[in-house]
N, C-alpha and C positions, 0 to 999 in steps of 0.2 A: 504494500500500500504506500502510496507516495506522502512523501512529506515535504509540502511547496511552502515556501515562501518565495517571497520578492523583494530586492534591494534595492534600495535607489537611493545616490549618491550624486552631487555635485561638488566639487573642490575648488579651491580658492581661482581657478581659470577661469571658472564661470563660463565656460562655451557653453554645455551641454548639461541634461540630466540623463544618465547611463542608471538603466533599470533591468536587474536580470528577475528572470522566473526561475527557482531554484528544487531539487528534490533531493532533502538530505539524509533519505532512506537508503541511498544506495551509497556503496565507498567503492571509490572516491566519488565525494557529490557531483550531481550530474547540472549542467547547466540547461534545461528546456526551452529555456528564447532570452532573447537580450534584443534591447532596443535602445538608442542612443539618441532620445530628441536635442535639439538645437535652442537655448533661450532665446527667445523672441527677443527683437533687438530693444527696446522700451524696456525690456525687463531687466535685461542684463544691466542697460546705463542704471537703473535703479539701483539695482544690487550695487555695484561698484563706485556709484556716489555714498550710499550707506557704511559702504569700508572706511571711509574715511569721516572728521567730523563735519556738521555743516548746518545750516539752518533745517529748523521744524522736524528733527529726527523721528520724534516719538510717532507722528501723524506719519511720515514717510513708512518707516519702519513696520507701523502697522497696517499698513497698507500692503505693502510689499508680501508680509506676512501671508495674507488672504490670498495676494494673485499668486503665490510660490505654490502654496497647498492647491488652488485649483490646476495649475501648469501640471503640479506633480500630479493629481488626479488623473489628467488628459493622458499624463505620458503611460500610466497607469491602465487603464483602458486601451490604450494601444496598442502594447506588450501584451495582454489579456485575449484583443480580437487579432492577433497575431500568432496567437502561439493556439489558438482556440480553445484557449482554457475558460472555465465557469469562476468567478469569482469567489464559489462558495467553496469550492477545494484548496484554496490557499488558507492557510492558519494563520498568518499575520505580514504585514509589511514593515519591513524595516529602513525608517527613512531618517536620513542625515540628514535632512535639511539642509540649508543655505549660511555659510556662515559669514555673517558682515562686521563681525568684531569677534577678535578673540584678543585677552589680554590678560594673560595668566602671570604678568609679573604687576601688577596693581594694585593696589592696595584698598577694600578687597578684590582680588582677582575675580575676572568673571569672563563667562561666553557668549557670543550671543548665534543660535540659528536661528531660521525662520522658517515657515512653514509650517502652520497650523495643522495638528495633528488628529483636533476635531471636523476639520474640511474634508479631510484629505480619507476620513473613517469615515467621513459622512456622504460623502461621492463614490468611491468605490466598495460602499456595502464590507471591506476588509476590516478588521481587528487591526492599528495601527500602533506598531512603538517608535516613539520619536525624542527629542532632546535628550539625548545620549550623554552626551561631554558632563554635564553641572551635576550627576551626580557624583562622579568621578572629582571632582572640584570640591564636592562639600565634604571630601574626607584628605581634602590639601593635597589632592593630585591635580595636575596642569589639566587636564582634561585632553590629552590629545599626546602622543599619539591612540588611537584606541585599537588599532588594526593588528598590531604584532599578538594578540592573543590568538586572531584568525590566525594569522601568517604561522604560530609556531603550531596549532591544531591543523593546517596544511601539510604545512612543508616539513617541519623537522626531524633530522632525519639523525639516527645512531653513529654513523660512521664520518660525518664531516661537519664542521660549525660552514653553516652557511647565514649569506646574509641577502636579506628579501628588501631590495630600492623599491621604492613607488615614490615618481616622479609625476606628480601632478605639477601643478602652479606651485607648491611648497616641494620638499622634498625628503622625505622620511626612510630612514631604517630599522628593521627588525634585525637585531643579532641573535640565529640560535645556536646555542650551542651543540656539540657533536654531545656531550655528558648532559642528559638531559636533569639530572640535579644541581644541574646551575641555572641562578632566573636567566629566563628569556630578557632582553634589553633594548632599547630602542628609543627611536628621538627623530625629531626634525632636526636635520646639515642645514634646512636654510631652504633660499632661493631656488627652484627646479625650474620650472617652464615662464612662472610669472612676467621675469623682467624681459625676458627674448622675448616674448608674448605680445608685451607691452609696448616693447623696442619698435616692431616690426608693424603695429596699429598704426603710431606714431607717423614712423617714415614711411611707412608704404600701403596703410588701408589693409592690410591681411592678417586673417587669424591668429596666424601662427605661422613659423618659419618651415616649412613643407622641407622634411629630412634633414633639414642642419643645411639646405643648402646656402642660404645667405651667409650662416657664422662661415661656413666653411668658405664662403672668396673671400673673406676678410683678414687681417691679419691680427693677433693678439697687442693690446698693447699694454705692456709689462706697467707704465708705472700706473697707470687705472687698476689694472687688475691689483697690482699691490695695494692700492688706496680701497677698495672695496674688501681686499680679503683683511682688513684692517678693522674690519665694523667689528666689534664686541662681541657680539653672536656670537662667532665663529668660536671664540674662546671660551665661552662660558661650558662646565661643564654638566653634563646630562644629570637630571630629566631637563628637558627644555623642548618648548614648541614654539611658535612664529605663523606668520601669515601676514598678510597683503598690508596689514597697518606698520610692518616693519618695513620691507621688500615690495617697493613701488618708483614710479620715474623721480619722485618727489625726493625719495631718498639717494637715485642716483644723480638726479639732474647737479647740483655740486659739486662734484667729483670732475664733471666734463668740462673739457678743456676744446676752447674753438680749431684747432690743428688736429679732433681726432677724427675723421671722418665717420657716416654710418654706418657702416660695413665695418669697418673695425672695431665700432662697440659695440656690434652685436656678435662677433668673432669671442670679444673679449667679455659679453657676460654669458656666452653659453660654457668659457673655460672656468669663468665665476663658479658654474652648476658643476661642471667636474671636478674641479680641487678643492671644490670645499664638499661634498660626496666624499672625493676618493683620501684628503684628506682624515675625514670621521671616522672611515672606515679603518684607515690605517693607525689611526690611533686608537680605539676602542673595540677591534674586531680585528686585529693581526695574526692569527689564528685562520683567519677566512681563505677559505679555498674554492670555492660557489658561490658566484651572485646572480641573484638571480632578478630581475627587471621587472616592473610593471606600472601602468599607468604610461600617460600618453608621449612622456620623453622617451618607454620603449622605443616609439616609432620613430627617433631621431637618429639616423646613423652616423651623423658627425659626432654628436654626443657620446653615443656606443663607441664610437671610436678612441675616444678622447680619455673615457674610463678605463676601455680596455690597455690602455698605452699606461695608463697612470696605475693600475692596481693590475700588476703583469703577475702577482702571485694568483689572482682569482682569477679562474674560470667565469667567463661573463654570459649570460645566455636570459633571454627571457624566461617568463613562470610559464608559457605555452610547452616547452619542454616539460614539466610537470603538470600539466595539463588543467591550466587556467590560463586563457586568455591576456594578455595585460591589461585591456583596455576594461576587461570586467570585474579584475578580483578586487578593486575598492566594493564595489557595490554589492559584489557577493561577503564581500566582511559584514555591510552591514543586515543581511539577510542573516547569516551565521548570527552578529549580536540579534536580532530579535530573536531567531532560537534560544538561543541561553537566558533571555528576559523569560519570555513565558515559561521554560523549563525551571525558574527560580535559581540560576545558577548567574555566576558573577560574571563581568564582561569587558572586566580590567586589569590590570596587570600593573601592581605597585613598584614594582621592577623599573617601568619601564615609565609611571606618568608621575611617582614620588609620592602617589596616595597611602595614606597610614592604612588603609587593610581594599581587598575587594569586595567591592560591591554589583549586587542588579542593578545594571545599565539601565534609564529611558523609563520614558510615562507611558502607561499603555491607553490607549481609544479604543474601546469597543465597538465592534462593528455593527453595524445597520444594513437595511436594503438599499442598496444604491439608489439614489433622486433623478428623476428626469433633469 
């Protein structure tokens, strides 16, 4: 008998909401449909003004809220009449929401997603669990990363420490080890897709740098990239997380000097994403002999490249070789956490977010008959 859920996940990129239909009766779990919607363009600027501060937030934000949980509704529905699944066979949704503040070193620290978890139960008839992070938070854990609990119930494996990248807009590692009575460990390195992301809007109107080809006609330039690998961040040591209120143009545009051209600082922040990656890695996970990729810098081969030259002790390979996807295994994490919510089992990992014990992840929504 199948055991569905559904993940749905957006990262600090804000392109898309990536929603898998999941069955986690069978081992290894089986993926039944994935569907990848696109934020409407109004919605995204939304989002990404709310990252930062600005007039009338509260009204904004609550706004935002309502249209996120309906989008995610839609995207919801779509993966459903897609994969020709009944609504009533899925036992819960597990959704991330939208996060447009996180700031876990504040005093008191706090998160903020979005995406109404009443809308979103109340549109697709599904049992919803959502706001994940702020429990994790009320026991003095940062709230994020929350993924390496999926990642070491994946991946980890007896005989080698390996270590699980996902490269969204931020960019995060699970370190597991090969002795599995050592904790599992993990953290945000910092910047992944964001600032090239951001870079490339900028100068050129496009999503994103299609395979690293832009960084890759550019040339690096050493005393930028010194001055960026210079931010704080990079030193502080773990548990620690990051996001878009740190790593944005606002925080690089001072750094820029008028003699560097565009091509060369977009050259010089995708080397940003690998030395301070391979880096973390090298200092916290020297041991590693497996990396294994996921999220959407999998799909940059300049990047892959630039890791693989930089951490030549690790075998570099996406999690498709293990059989997930890149582009899906965020969102199947967070299908994985709504299983462990409703099973009453914890969904954090003190290891790895600095929390004083584990806890059940997420608010649950009770599910209804889906509304016209």
């Amino acid at each position: 008998m199948a055991e569905s859920y559904i993940g749905l996940m957006s990262g600090t990129s804000m392109d898309a909401l990536d929603a898998v239909l999941i069955d986690f009766s069978t081992s290894p779990l089986q993926i039944i449909a994935a569907h990848s919607q696109p934020l409407p363009k109004d919605l995204r600027q939304q989002l990404v003004a709310l990252s930062s501060p600005g007039e009338n937030e509260l009204e904004r934000s609550a706004q935002a809220d309502i249209l996120f949980a309906r989008f995610s509704a839609a995207t919801v529905q779509k993966l459903l009449l897609a994969s020709n699944v009944s609504h009533t066979s899925i036992l819960a949704i597990g959704s991330h929401g939208q996060t447009i503040r996180h700031a876990p070193y504040a005093n008191p620290a706090y998160t903020v997603q979005i995406g109404d978890g009443n809308i979103l139960a109340q549109l697709t008839g599904i049992t919803t669990i959502a706001d994940f992070r702020r429990r994790d938070m009320a026991v003095g854990g940062q709230g994020a990363p929350l993924v390496p609990a999926f990642h070491a119930a994946c991946f980890q494996r007896q005989d080698k420490t390996r270590v699980i990248l996902n490269i969204g807009g931020m960019a995060n590692i699970s370190i597991l080890p090969a002795n599995q009575q050592q904790p599992v460990s993990g953290f945000d390195t910092g910047p992944g897709n964001v600032l090239m992301d951001s870079w490339i809007q900028r100068c050129h109107r496009k999503d994103y740098d299609a395979d690293g080809a832009w960084a890759r006609s550019g040339r690096v330039n050493t005393e930028l990239l010194e001055q960026l690998l210079a931010e704080p961040y990079f030193s502080l040591s773990p548990p620690k997380s990051t996001g878009r209120e740190q790593f944005n143009l606002e925080w690089l545009g001072p750094k820029l000097s008028t003699d560097i051209s565009d091509t060369d600082v977009q050259a010089t922040l995708c080397e940003l994403t690998a030395r301070s990656i391979s880096s973390a890695i090298q200092l916290h996970a020297c041991d590693c002999r497996e990396l294994l990729v996921c999220g959407g810098g999998a799909y940059n081969s300049y990047l892959m490249e630039r890791l693989a030259a930089l951490l030549p002790a690790c075998t570099l390979s996406s999690t498709a070789q293990s059989g997930l996807e890149p582009r899906w295994v965020e969102a199947t994490a967070f299908a994985w956490l709504a299983r462990q919510t409703l099973n009453h089992l914890p969904g954090n990992l003190p290891s790895v977010t600095g929390a004083s014990e584990s806890v059940i992840l997420g608010a649950i929504y009770p599910g209804t008959h889906p509304q016209a």
